[in-house]
Chimera marker file (.cmm) of the C-alpha trace (Angstrom):
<marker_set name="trace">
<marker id="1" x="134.308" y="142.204" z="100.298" r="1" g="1" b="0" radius="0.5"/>
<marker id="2" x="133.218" y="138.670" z="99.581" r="1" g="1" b="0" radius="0.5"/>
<marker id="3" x="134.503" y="137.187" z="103.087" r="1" g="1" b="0" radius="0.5"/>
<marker id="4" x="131.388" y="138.833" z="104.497" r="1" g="1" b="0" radius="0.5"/>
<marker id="5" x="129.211" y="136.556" z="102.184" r="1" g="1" b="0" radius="0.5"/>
<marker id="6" x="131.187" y="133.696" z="103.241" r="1" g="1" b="0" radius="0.5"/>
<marker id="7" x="129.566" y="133.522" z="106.849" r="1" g="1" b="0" radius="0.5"/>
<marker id="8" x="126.039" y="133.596" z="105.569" r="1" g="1" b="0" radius="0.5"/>
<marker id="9" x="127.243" y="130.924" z="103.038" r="1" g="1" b="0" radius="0.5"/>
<marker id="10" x="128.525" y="128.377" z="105.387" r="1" g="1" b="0" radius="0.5"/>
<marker id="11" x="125.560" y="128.823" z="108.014" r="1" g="1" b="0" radius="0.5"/>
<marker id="12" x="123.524" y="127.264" z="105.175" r="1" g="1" b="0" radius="0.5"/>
<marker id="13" x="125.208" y="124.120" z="104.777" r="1" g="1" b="0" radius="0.5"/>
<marker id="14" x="128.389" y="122.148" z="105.708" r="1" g="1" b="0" radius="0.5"/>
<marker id="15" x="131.021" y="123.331" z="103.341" r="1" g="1" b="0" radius="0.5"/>
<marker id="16" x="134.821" y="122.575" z="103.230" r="1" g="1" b="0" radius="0.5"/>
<marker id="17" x="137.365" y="124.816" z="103.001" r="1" g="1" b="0" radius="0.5"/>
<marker id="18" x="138.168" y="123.956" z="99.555" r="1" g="1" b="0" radius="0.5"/>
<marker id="19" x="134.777" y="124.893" z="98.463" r="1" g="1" b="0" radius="0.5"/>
<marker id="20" x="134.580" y="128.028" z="99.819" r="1" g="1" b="0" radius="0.5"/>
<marker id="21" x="138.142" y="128.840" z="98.678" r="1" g="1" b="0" radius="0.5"/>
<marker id="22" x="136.849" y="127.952" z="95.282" r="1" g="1" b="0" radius="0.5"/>
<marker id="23" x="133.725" y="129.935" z="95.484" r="1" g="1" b="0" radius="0.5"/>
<marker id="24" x="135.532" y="133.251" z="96.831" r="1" g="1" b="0" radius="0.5"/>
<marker id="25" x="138.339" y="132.602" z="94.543" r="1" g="1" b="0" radius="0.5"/>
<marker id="26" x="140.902" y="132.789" z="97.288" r="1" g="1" b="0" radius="0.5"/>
<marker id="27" x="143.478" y="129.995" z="98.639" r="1" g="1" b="0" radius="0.5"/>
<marker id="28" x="142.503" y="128.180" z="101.738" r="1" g="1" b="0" radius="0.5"/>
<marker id="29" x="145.589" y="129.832" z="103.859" r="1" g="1" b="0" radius="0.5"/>
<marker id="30" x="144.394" y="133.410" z="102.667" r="1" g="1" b="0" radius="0.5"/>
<marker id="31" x="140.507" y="132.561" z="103.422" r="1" g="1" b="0" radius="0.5"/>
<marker id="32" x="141.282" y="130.798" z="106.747" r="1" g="1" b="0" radius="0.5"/>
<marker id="33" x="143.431" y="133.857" z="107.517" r="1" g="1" b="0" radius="0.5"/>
<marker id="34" x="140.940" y="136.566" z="106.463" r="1" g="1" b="0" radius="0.5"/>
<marker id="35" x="138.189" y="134.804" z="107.905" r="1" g="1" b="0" radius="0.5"/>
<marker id="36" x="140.325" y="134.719" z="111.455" r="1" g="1" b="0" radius="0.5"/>
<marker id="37" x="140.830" y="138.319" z="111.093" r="1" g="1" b="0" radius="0.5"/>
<marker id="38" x="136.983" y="139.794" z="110.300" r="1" g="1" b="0" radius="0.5"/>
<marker id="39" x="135.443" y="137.349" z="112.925" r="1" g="1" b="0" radius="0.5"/>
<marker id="40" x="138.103" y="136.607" z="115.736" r="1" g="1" b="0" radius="0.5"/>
<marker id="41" x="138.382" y="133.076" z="115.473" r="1" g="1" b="0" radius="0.5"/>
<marker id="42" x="138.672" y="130.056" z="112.600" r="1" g="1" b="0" radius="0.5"/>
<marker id="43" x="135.758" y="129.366" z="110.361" r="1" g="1" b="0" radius="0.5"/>
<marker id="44" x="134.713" y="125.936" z="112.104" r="1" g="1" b="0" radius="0.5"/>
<marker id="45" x="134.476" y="127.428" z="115.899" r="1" g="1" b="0" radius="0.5"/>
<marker id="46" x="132.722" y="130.684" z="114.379" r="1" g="1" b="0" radius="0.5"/>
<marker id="47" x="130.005" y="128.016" z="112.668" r="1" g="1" b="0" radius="0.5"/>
<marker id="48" x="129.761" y="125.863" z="115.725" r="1" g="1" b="0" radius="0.5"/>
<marker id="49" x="129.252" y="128.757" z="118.117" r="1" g="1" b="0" radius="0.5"/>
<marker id="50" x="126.839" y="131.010" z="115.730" r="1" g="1" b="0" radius="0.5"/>
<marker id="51" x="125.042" y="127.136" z="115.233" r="1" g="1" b="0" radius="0.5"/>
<marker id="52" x="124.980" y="126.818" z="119.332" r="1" g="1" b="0" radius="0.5"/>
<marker id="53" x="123.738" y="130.338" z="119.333" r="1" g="1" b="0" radius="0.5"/>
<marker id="54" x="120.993" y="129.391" z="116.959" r="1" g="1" b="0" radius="0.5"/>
<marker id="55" x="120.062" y="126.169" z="119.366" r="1" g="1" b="0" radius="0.5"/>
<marker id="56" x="120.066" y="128.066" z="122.658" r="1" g="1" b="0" radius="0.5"/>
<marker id="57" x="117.440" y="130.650" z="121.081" r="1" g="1" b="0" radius="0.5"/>
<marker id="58" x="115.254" y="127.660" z="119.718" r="1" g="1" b="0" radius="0.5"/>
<marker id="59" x="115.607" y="125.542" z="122.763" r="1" g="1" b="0" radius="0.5"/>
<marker id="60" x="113.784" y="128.429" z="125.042" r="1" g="1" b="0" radius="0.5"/>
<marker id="61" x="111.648" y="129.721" z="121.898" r="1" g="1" b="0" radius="0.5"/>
<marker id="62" x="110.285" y="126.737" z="120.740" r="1" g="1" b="0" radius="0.5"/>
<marker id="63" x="108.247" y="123.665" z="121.065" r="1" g="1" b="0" radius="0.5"/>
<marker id="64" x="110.759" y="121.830" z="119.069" r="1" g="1" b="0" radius="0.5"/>
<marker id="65" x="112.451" y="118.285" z="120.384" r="1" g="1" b="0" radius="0.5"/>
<marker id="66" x="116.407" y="118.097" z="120.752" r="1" g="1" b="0" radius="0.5"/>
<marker id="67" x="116.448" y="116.323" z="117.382" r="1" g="1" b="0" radius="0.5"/>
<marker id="68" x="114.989" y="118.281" z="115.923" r="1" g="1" b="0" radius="0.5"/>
<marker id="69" x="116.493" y="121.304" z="117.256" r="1" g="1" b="0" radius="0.5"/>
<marker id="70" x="120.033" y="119.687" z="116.292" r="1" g="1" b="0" radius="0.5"/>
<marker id="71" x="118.563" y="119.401" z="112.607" r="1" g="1" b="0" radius="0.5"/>
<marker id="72" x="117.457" y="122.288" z="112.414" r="1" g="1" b="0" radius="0.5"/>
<marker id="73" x="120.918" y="123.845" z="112.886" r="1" g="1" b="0" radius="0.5"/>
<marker id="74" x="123.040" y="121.590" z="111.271" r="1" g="1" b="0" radius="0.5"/>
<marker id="75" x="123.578" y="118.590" z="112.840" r="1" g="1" b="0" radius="0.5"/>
<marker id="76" x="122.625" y="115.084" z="111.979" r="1" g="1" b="0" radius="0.5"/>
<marker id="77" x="123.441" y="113.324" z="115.110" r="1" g="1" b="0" radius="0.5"/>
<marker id="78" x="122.118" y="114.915" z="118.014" r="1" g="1" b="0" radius="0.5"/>
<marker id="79" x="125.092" y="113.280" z="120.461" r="1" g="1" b="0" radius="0.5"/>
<marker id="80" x="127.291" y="115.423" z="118.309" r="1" g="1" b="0" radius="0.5"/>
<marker id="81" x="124.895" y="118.586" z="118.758" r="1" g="1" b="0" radius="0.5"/>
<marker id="82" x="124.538" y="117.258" z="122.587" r="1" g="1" b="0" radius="0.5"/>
<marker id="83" x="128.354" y="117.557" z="122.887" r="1" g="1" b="0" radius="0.5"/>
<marker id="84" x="128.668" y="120.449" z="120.765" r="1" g="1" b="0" radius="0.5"/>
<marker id="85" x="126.274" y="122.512" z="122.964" r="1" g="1" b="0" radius="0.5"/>
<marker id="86" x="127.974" y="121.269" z="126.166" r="1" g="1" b="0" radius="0.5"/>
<marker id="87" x="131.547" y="122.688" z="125.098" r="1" g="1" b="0" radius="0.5"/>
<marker id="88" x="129.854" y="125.896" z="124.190" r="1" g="1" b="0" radius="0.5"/>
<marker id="89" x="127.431" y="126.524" z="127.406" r="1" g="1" b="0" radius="0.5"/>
<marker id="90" x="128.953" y="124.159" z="130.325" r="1" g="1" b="0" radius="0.5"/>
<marker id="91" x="125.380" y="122.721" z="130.189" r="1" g="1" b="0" radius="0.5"/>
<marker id="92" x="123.529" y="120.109" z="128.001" r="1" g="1" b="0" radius="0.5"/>
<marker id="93" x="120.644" y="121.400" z="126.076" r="1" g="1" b="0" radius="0.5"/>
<marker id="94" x="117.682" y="119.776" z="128.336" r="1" g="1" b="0" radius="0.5"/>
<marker id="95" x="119.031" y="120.990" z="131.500" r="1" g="1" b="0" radius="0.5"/>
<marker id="96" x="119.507" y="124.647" z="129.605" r="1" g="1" b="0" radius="0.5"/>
<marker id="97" x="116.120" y="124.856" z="128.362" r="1" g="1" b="0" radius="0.5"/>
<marker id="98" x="115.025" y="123.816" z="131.505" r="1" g="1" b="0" radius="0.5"/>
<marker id="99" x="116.741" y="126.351" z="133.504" r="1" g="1" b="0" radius="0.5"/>
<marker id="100" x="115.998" y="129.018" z="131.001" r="1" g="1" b="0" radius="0.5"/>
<marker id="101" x="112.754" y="128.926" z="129.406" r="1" g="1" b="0" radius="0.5"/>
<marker id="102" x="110.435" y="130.124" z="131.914" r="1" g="1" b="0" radius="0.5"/>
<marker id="103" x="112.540" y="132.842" z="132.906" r="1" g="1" b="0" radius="0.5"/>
<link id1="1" id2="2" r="1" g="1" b="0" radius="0.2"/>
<link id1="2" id2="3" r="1" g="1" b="0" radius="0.2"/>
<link id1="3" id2="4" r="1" g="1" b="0" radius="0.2"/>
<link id1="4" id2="5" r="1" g="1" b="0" radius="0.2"/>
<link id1="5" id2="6" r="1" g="1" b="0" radius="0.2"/>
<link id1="6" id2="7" r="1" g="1" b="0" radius="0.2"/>
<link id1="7" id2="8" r="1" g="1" b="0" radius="0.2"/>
<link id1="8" id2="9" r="1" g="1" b="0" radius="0.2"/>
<link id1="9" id2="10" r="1" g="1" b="0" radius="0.2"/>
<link id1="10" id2="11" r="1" g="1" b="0" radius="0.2"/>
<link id1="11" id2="12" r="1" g="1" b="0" radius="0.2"/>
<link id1="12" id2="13" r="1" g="1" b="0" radius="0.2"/>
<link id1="13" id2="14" r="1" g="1" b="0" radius="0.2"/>
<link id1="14" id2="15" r="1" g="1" b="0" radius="0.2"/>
<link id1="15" id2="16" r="1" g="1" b="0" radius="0.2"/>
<link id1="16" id2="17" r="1" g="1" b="0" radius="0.2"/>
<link id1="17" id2="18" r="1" g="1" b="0" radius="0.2"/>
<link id1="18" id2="19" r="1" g="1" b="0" radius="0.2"/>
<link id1="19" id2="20" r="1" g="1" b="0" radius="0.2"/>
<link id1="20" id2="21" r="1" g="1" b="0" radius="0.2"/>
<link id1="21" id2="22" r="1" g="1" b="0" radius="0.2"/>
<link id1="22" id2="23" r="1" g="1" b="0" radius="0.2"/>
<link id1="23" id2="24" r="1" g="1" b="0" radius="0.2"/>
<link id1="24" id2="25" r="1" g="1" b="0" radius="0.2"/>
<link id1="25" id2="26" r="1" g="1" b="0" radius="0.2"/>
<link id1="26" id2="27" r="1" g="1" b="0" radius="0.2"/>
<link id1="27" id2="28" r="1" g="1" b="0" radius="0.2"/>
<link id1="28" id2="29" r="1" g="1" b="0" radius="0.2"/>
<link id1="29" id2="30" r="1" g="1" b="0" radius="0.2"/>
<link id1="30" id2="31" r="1" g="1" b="0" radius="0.2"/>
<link id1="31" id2="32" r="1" g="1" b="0" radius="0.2"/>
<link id1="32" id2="33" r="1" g="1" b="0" radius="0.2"/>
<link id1="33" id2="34" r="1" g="1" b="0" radius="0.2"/>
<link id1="34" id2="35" r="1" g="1" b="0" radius="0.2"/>
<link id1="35" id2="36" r="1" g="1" b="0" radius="0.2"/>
<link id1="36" id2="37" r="1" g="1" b="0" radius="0.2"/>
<link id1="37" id2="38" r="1" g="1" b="0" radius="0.2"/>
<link id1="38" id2="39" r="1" g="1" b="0" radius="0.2"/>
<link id1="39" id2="40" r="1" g="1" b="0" radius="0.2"/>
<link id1="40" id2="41" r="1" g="1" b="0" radius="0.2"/>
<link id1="41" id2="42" r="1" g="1" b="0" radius="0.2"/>
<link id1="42" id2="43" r="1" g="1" b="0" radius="0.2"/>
<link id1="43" id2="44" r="1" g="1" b="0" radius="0.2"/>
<link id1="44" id2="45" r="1" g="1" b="0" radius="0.2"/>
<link id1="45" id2="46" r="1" g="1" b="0" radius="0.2"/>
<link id1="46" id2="47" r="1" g="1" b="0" radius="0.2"/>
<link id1="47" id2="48" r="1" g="1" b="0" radius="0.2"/>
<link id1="48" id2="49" r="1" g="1" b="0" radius="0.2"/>
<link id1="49" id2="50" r="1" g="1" b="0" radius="0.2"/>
<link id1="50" id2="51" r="1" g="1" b="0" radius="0.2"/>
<link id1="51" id2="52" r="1" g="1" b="0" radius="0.2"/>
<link id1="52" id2="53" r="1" g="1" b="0" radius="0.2"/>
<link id1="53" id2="54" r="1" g="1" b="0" radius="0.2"/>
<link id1="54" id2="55" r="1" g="1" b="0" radius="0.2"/>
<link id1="55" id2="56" r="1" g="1" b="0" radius="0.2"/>
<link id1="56" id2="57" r="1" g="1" b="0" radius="0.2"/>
<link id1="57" id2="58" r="1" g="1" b="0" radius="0.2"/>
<link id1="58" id2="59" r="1" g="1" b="0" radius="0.2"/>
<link id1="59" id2="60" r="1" g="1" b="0" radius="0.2"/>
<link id1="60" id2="61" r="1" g="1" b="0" radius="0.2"/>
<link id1="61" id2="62" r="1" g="1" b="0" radius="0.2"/>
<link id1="62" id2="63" r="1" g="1" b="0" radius="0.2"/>
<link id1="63" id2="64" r="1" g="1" b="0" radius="0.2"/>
<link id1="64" id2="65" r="1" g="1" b="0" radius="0.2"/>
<link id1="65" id2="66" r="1" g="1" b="0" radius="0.2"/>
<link id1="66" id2="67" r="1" g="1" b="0" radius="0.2"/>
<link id1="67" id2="68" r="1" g="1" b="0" radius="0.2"/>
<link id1="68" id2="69" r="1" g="1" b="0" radius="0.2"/>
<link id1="69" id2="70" r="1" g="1" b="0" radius="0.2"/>
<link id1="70" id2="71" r="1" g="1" b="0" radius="0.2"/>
<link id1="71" id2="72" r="1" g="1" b="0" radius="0.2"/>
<link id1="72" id2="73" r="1" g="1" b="0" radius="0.2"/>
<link id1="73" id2="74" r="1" g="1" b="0" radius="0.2"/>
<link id1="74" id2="75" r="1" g="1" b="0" radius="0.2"/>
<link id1="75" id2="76" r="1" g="1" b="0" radius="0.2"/>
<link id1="76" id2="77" r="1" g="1" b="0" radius="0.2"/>
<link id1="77" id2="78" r="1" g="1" b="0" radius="0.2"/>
<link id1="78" id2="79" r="1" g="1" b="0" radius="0.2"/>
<link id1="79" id2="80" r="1" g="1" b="0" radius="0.2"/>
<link id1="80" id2="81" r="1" g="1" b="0" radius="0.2"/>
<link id1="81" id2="82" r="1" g="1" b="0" radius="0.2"/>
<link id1="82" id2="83" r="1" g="1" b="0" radius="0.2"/>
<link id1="83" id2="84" r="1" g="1" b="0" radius="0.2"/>
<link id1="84" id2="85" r="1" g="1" b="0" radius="0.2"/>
<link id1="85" id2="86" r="1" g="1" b="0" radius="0.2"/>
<link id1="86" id2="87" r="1" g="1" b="0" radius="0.2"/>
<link id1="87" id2="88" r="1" g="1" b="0" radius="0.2"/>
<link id1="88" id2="89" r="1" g="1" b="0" radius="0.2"/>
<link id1="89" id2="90" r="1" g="1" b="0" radius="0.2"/>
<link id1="90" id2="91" r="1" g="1" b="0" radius="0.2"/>
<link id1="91" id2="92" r="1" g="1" b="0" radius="0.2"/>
<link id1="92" id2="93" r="1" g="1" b="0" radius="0.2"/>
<link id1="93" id2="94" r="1" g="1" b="0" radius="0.2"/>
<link id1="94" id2="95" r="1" g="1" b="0" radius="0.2"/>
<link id1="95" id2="96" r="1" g="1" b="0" radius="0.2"/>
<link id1="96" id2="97" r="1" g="1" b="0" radius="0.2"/>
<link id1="97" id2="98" r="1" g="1" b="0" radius="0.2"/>
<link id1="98" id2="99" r="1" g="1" b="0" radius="0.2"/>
<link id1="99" id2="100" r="1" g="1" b="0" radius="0.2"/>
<link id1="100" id2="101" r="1" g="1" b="0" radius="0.2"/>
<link id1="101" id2="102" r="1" g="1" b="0" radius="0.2"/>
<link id1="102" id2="103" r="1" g="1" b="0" radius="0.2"/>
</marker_set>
């Protein structure tokens, strides 16, 4: 089933609805739909949470700064990233690695 491909496919880059529902060959109300049904929850807060995801790991894995973390996963503007990680873990990203990386 090609909504499976579609997560792998939007981790990669920032695409818009409309191009994926080109590229699966599907409307945007039946891939927005599908998509909420496989995963649990719309295609933007599945990519900002699996992209969050992605950040906490480097944050206590690497050796990487904030920037760099945020490009690394998507983000060009590491306020956005700063904010995006707060919503997700009640915690900005310094603080978190802080906390978590010795542990």
């Amino acid at each position: 089933m090609p909504i499976f491909r579609t997560r792998e496919h939007i981790l990669k880059r920032h695409y818009t609805i409309e191009e994926l529902s080109k590229q699966y060959l599907m409307n945007t109300t039946t891939l927005k739909s599908v998509f909420k049904a496989v995963y649990g929850m719309p295609i933007a807060s599945y990519m900002k949470e699996y992209r969050m995801k992605l950040a906490s790991n480097m944050l206590l894995q690497e050796d990487k700064s904030i920037s760099g973390i945020a490009a690394a996963v998507g983000y060009k503007n590491q306020s956005k990233f700063t904010s995006a990680f707060r919503d997700i873990f009640q915690i900005l990203p310094t603080a978190y690695q802080k906390l978590y990386r010795n542990q």
